[in-house]
C-alpha positions in Angstrom: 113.2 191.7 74.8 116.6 190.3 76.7 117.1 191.2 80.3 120.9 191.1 81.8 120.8 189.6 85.7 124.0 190.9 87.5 125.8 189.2 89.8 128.8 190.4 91.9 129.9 194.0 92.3 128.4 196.8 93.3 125.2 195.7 90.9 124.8 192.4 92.6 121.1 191.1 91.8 119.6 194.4 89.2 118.3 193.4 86.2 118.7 195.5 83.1 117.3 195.2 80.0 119.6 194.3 76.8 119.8 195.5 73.5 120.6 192.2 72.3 120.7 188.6 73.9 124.0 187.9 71.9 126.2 190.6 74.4 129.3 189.5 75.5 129.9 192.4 78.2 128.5 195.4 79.3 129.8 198.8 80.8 127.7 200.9 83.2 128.0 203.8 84.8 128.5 203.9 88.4 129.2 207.0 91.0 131.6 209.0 89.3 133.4 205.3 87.2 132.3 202.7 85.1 131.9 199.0 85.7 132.6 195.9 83.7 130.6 193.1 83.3 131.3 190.0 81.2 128.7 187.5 80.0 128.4 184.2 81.9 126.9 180.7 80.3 124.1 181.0 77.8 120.6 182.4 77.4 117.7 181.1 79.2 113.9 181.6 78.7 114.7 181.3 74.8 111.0 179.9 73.7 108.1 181.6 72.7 105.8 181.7 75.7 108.2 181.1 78.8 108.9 184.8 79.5 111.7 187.8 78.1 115.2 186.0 77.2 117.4 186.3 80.4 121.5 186.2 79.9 123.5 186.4 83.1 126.4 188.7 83.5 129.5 188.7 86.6 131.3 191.4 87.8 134.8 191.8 85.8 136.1 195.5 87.1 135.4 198.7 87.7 137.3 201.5 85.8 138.4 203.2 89.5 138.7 202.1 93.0 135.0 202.0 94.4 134.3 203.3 98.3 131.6 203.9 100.7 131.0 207.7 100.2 132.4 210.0 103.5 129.0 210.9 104.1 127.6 207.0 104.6 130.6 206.8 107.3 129.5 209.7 109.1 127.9 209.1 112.4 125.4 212.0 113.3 
């Protein structure tokens, strides 16, 4: 098992899991867009016994412009 640790955008900090360690980018769904996340530096935890495979990811785009919702600016 390979987990993916985002960093930047609006997924700053989740971890996901990965189909495979060797990914070069990802695309998730977010809202009502998509985001873009490209691989950064190599795999760590690799070995047997030091926990799942981890491969970090940054924030490359998201497919539209992304906003706070009206609702979250409301004041009620």
């Amino acid at each position: 098992m390979a987990l993916a640790r985002l960093h930047g955008g609006p997924l700053d900090g989740q971890i996901i899991p990965l189909d495979s360690a060797d990914q070069d980018s990802l695309i998730l769904p977010y809202s009502e867009t998509q985001l873009t996340y490209r691989r950064d530096g190599d795999a760590t935890n690799t070995g047997d016994h030091d926990g799942p495979t981890e491969v970090a990811f940054r924030f490359l785009e998201s497919e539209d412009d992304i906003s706070p919702s009206a609702d979250q600016n409301r004041d009620d």
